[in-house]
Backbone bond lengths (Angstrom), bond angles and torsions (degrees), N, CA, C in turn:
res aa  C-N    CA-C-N  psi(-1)  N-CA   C-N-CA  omega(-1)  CA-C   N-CA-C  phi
1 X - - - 1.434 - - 1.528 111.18 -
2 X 1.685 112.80 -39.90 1.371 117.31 172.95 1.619 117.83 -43.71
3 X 1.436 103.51 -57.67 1.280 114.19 171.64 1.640 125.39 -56.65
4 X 1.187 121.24 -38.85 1.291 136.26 -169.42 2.059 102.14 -67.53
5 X 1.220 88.72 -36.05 1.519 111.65 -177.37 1.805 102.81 -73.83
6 X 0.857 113.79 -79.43 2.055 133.54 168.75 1.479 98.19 -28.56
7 X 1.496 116.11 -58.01 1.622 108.39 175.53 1.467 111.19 -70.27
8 X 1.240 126.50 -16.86 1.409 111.91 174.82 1.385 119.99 -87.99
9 X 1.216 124.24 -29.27 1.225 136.37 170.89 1.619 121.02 -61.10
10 X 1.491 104.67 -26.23 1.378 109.48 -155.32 1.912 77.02 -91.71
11 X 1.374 128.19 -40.80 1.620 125.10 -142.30 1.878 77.61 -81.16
12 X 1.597 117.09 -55.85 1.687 109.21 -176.66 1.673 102.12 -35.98
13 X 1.242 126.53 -57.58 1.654 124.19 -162.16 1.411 103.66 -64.86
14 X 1.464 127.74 -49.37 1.647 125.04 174.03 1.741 95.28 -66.47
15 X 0.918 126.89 -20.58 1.616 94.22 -178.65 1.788 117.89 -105.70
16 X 1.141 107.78 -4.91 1.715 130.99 159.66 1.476 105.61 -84.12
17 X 1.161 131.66 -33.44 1.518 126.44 168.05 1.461 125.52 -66.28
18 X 1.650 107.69 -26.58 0.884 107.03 -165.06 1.491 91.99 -113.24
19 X 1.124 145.25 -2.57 1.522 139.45 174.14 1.613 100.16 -95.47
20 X 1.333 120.17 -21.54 1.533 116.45 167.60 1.732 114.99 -79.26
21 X 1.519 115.31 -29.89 1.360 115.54 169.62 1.237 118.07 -84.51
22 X 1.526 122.27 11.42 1.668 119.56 170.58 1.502 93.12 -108.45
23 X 1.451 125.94 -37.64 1.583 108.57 -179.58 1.658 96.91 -52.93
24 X 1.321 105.63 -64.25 1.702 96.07 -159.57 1.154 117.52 -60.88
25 X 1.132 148.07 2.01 1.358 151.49 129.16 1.429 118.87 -31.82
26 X 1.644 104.61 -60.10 1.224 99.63 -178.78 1.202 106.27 -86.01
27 X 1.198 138.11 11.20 1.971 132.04 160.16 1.412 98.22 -66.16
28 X 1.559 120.68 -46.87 1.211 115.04 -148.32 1.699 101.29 -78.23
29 X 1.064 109.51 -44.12 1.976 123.09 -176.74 1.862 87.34 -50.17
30 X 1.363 109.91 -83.39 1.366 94.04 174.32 1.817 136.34 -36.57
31 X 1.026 133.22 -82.38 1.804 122.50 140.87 1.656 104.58 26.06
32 X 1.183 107.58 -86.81 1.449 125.10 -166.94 1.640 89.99 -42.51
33 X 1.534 110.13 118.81 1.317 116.07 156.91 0.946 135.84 -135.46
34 X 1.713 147.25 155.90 1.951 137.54 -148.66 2.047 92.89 -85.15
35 X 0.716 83.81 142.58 1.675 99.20 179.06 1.482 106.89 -56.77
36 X 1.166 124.64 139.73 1.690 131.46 171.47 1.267 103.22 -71.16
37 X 1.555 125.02 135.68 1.266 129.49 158.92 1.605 130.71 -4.03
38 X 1.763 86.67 -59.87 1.680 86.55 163.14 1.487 145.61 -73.79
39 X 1.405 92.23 -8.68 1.483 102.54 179.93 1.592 110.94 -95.55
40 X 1.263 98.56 -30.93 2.072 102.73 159.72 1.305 103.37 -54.72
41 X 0.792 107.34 -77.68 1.816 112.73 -162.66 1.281 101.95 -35.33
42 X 1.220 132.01 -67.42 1.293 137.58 -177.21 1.819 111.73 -61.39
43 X 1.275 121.04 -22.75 1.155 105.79 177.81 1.763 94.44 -79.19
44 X 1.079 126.98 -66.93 1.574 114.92 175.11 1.464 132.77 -65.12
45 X 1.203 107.76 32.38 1.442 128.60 162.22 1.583 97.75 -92.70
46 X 1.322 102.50 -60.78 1.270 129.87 -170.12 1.720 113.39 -50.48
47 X 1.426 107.12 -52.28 1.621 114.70 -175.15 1.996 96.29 -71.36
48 X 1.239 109.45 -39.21 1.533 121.93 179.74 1.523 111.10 -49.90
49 X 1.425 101.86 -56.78 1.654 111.37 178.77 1.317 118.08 -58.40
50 X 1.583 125.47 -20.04 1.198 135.41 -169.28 1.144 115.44 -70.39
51 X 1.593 124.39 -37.65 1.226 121.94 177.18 1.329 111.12 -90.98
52 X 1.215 130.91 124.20 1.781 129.67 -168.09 1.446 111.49 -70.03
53 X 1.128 129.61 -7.55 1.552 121.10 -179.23 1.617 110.17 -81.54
54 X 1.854 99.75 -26.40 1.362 97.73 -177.49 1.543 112.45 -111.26
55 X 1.006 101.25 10.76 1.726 117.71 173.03 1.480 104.59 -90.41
56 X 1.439 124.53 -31.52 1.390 126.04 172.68 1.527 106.52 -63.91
57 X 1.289 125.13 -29.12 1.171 114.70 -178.75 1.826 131.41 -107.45
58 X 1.859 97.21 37.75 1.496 104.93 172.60 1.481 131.15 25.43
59 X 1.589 94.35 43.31 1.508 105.69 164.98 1.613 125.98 -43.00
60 X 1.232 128.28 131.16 1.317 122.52 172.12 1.070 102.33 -103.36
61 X 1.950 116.66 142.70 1.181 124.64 176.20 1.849 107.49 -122.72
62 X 1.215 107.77 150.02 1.667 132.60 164.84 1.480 117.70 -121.35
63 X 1.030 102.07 168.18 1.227 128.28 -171.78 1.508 138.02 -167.62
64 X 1.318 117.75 108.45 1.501 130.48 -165.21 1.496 117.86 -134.22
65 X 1.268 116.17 90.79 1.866 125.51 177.04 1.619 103.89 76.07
66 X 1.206 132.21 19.05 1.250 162.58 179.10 1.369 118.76 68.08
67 X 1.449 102.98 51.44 1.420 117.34 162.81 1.190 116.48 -117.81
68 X 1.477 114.88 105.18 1.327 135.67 -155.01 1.795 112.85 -97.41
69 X 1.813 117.65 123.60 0.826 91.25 179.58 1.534 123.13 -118.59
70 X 1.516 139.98 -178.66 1.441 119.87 -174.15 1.697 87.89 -114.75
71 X 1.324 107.24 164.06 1.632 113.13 157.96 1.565 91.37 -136.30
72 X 1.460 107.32 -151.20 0.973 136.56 162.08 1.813 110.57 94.32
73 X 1.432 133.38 -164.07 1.835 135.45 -169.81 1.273 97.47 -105.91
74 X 1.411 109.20 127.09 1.547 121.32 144.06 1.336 128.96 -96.99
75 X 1.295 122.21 130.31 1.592 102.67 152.72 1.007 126.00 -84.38
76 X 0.906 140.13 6.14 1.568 145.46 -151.99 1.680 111.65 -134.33
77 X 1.214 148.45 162.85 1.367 134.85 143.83 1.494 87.60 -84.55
78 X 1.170 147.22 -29.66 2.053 118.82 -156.95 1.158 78.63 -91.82
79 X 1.085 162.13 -22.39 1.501 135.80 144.76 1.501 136.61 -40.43
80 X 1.059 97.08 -29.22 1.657 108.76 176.41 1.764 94.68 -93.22
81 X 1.310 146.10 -39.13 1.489 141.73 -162.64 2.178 87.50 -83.50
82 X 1.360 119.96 -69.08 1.119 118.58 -175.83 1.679 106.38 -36.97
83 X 0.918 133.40 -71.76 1.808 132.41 -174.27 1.650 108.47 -39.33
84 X 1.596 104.24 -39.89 1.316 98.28 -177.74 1.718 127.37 -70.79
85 X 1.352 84.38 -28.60 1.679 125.62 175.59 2.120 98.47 -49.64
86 X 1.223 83.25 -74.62 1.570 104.45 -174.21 1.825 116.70 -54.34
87 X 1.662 115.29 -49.91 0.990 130.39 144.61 1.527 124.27 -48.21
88 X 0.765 155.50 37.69 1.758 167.80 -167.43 1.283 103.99 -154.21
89 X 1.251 115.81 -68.63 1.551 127.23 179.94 1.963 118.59 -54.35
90 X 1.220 100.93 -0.80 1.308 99.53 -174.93 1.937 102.70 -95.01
91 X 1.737 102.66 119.88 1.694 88.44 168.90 1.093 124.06 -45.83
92 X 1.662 122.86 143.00 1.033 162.39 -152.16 1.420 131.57 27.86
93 X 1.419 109.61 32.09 1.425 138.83 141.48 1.569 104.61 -32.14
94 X 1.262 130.18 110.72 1.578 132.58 152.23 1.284 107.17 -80.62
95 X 1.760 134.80 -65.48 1.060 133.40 -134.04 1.570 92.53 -169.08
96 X 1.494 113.65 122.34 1.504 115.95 155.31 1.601 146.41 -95.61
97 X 0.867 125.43 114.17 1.219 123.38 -149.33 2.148 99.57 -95.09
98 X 1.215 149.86 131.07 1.085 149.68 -129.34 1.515 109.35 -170.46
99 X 1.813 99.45 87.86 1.508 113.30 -171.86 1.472 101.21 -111.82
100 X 0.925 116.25 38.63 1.767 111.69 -171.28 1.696 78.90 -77.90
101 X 1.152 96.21 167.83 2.001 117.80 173.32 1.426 109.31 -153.25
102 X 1.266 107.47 154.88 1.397 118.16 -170.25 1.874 113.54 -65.91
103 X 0.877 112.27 137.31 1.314 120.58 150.54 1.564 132.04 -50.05
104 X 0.978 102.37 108.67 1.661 118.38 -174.83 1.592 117.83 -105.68
């Protein structure tokens, strides 16, 4: 009976362990949420600013449903392809939009 008891106790704890480690799983999947506009923008401001060639040139960034856009002067076109480059790679980047214009 001891035993009959010990095996039941032990299968309730593996099967409460394991129905509590699938909720919290799904807390965590839920948790995970897409960044607010403002926090995009600023994260690819941020990855943008990192490299100093394009940090010299005070790019402004936006952001709308995570289509992010650049403005600001290039001299260069691989200045204008690199930002876009860099901007893409940032999580939850959908689509970049790339208004830089030449320097005159």
């Amino acid at each position: 009976m001891k035993r009959f008891a010990s095996q039941t106790l032990l299968l309730a704890a593996l099967a409460f362990s394991g129905a509590f480690a699938s909720h919290a799983y799904a807390d965590g999947a839920v948790a995970v949420a897409a960044p607010t506009d403002a926090e995009l923008a600023s994260a690819v401001k941020q990855a943008l600013d990192a490299d100093s060639e394009l940090k010299a040139l005070d790019l402004k960034v936006s952001s709308s449903k995570g289509e992010v856009t650049i403005e600001g002067q290039m001299s260069d076109d691989q200045q204008m392809f690199k930002a876009g480059q860099i901007a893409e790679q940032v999580p939850g980047v959908k689509f970049v939009i790339n208004k830089m214009e030449q320097k005159s």
